[in-house]
N, C-alpha and C positions, 0 to 999 in steps of 0.2 A: 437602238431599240429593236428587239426581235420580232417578230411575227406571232407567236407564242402567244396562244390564247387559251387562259385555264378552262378546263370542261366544267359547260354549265352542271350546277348541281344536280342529280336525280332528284324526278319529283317521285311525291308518292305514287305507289303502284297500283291505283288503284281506277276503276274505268267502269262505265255503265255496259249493260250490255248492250245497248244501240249505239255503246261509244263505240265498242270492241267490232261491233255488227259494221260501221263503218270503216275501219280501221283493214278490216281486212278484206271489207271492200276494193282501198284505196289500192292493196298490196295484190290482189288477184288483178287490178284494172291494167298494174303498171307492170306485172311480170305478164299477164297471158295476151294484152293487147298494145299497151303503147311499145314495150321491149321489143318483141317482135318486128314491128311496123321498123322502129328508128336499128335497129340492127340489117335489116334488107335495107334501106335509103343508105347507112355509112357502106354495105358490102356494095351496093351501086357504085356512089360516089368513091371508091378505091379503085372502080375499073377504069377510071378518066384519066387515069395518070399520075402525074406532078401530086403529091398529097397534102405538101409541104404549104401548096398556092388554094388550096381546095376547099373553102368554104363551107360546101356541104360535108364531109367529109371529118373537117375539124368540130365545125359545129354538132355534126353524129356522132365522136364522138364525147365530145363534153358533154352531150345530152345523156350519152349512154351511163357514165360515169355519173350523172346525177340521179339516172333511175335505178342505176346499182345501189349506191349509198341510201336513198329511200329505202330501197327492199331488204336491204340490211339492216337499218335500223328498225325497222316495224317488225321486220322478222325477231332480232332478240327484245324488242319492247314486249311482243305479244306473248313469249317466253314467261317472262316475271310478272306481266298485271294478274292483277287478283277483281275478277268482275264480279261485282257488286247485284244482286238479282234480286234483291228482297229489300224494300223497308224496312226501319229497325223498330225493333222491338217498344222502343218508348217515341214516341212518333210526336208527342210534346215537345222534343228536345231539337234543334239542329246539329246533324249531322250528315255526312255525304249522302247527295242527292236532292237534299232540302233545295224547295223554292222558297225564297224568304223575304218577305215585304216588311222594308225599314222605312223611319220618316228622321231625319237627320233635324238637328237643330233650329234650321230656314225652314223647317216644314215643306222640306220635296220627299216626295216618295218615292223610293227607288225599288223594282223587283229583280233578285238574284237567283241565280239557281247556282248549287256547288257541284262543280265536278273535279276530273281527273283532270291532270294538265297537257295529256294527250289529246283530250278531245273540250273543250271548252275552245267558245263563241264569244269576245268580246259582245260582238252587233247584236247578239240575238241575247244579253244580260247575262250572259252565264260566266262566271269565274272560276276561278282554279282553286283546288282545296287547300294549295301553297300561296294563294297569295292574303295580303293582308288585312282584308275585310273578312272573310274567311275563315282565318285563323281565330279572330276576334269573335266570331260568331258563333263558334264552337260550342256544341256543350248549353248553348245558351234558351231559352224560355223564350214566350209570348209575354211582354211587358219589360223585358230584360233592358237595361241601357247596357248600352257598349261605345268605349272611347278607343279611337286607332287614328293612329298617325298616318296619313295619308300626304300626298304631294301637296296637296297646297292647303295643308297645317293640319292640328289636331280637327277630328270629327267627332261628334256625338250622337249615336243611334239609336233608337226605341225598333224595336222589334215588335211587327203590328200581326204577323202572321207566319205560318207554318204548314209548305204544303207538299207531301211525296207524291208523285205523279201514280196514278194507281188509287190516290183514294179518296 
């Protein structure tokens, strides 16, 4: 069996502007100050010698090689998103962006916010517009039931609320 792992799917391209706002935070952090830093520490550690036995060295650069590949993928992600700046238009409805207060069949109350899947927060409730509460939600009203298959069986959701930050 080979090594061979299909590339995950593209999510949609789509991202707040304080997702985007950090996003490119992340990528000025890791080109104008950690790169710098861990590039002088591996050009140090090559002057020791032996490179082969070198510790800091190997470890600079795997580390290098992990802040490349960061800055390359954020660089062509920020390419193609399409950042979202405005509320839509029927604000009744969910759709990206929405914060969404559901009460599931046991009567728990869950609050979601939908984002982009570059930038959503499991911890902090926030989901990704590809995943599958989400999908389900779509499109959907204040009163709406909604049924999705989730991990541990079908659920049933009432949709108690609808809120874009802004208003």
């Amino acid at each position: 069996m080979g090594r061979y792992r299909a590339p995950r799917p593209r999510g949609t391209p789509l991202i707040t502007a304080a997702g985007e706002a950090r996003l490119r935070a992340e990528l000025d952090q890791l080109w104008r100050q950690e790169r710098p830093v861990v590039a002088l520490a591996v050009q140090d550690a090559a002057k020791n010698g032996d490179r082969s036995e070198n510790g800091d060295y190997i470890y600079g650069k795997k580390r290098l090689r992990e802040i490349d590949g960061r800055v390359r993928f954020i660089s062509k992600r920020l390419e193609i998103l399409q950042v979202v700046r405005e509320s839509p238009s029927d604000m009744s409805r969910i759709f990206f962006g929405a914060t969404v207060k559901v009460i599931d069949q046991h009567e728990v109350t869950q609050v979601v916010t939908i984002l982009g899947p570059d930038e959503f927060e499991s911890s902090r409730n926030e989901v990704s517009i590809d995943s599958p509460i989400a999908r389900a939600l779509l499109g959907k009203t204040v009163g709406d039931i909604v049924r999705l298959q989730s991990p541990g069986g079908e659920r049933e959701l009432e949709v108690l609320d609808i809120n874009y930050n802004g208003s």
